[in-house]
Phi, psi and omega in degrees: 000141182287160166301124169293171185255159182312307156293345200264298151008265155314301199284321159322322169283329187263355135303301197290315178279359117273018177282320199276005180251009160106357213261355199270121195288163198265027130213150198259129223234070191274114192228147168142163209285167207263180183065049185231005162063048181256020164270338166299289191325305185292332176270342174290339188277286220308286199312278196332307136011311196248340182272121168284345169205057177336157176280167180279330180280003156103013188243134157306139203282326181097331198249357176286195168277333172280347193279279188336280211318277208318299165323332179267357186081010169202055173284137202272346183264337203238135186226110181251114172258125186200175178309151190249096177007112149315170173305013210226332176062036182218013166181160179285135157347166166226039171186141181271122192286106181338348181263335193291281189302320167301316165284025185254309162003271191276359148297310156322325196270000176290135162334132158316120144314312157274002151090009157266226174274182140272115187227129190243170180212135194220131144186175353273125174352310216279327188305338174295125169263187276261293161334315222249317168323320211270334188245353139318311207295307176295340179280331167284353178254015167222059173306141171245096210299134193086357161273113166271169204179092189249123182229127179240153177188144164274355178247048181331327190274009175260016148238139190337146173300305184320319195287314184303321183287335206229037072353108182269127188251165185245107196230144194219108191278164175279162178252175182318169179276348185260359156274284207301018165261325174281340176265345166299304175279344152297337193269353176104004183298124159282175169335291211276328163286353172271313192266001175250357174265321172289001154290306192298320158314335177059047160078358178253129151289325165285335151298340178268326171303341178289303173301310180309328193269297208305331213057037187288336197296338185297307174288330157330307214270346186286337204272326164283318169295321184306292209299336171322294182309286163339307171304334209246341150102050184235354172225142205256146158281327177280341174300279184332280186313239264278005161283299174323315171303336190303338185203166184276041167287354189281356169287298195350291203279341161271004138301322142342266219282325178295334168287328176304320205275301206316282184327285196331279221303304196309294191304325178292334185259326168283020177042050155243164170304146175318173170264332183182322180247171172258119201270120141337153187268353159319054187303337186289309177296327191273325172297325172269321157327281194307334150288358172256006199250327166277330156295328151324288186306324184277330177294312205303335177294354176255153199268115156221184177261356182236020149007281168290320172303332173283299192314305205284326181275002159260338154316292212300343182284319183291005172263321166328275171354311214217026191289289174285008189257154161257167164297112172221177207063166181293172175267138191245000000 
């Protein structure tokens, strides 16, 4: 097994020292912003769980029969719930179903086959719809000892308060700046490039690792050059939406440009310099941008056909906007 990261650690430790003081509720509430690796957690806790002869240091041991099933991917106790084929078997479901939760139900309810526990892992949580929420609820208000029930999401408010009120939660915070720096230069990240992706990042490391493996910071800076352009009326809006539109990078790139307006307002309400743009003086107009511009970005993960057309008319307001400001500071 690979090394947990520092944070992911903690909350891994702090499941194990109540499991091993009697405290550990049997479901568990893994919550926190995404790429913090709390889907590692729920499975090394699900293997732990599952191990008939844990280590004294809070680990699955690897060697028994349930760690080997689990390691092979087909231990009989452990149930990983996500999205399902459609009726059609030609793209994955955008909700976790109610036939998905009854048959988790009634799964619970069977004897353990290796005669230990039980552990599902549902995600991502936030994905149950209404239907699926209603018949969760009863398998958490009838618990069963030795059943476990690991729900990870990055959208906690998006699941009912019942379910959430009747969880023990995990919650996995960013971490200090000199650890998530330090877990960038074990991965091989050098200085300068560790620290401009975690600016860019806003201090979470799996997102600055993430940018850092991909080569996203390159397109930051591509994004910001479009958006130059644009303002100055050297790129069409509708040009601009269908390049953007060209791969699946366009949540990316409007997240860039919705972080370009954020950074302006932060710096600007602290009497500091832009950080790259020069803002219009509209804060109202710049705050509803920047929320149609993150609504956007969530949309774009759903199948519709006009796309192009929200994306070109949210260019265009950004041109509108920003018609009369100039650029000023380097491009990050």
């Amino acid at each position: 097994m690979s090394e947990l990261a520092p944070w992911q650690q903690r909350q891994y430790d702090q499941a194990i020292g109540a499991l091993t003081e009697g405290r550990l509720g049997h479901a568990l509430l893994l919550m926190g912003p995404a790429l913090m690796g709390k889907r590692e957690v729920a499975l090394r806790l699900s293997r732990r769980l599952l191990c008939a002869t844990p280590a004294a240091d809070g680990q699955a041991c690897g060697a028994c029969r349930g760690c080997r099933q689990f390691e092979a991917g087909t231990h009989a106790d452990f149930k990983h719930v996500s999205f399902i084929p459609n009726d059609k078997g030609d793209k994955l479901r955008s909700e976790i179903v109610v036939d998905q939760m009854r048959a988790l139900g009634h799964w619970f309810a069977l004897t353990p086959q290796l005669g230990g526990a039980q552990v599902a892992l549902v995600e991502p949580a936030h994905a149950l719809n209404t239907a699926a929420a209603n018949a969760l609820l009863k398998t958490l208000e009838e618990p069963a000892p030795g059943r476990y029930l690991l729900l990870v999401t990055d959208q906690p408010g998006r699941l009912p308060a019942t379910i959430r009120s009747r969880c023990q939660r995990l919650e996995f915070r960013l971490p200090p700046r000199d650890e998530a720096e330090a877990w960038l230069a074990a991965k091989g990240h050098g200085p300068q490039a560790r620290q401009r992706a975690l600016d860019a990042a806003r201090g979470h490391p799996g997102l600055a690792a993430d940018w850092l493996d991909g080569g996203h910071l390159a397109l930051r800076g591509d994004v910001m050059n479009e958006l130059d352009a644009l303002a100055e009326g050297r790129r069409a809006p509708v040009e601009l939406a269908t390049a953007w539109l060209g791969d699946e990078l366009a949540p990316l790139r409007l997240r860039f440009a919705a972080e370009a307006v954020l950074d302006g307002l932060s710096h600007r309400l602290a009497g500091a310099p832009a950080p790259g743009l020069t803002l219009p003086g509209d804060f109202q107009k710049l705050s509803a941008w920047f929320d149609a511009a993150n609504r956007l970005r969530n949309q774009l993960r759903l199948p519709a056909l006009r796309h192009d057309l929200a994306l070109a008319g949210l260019l265009l307001e950004w041109r509108s906007m920003f018609k009369d400001t100039a650029r000023t500071g380097a491009r990050r």
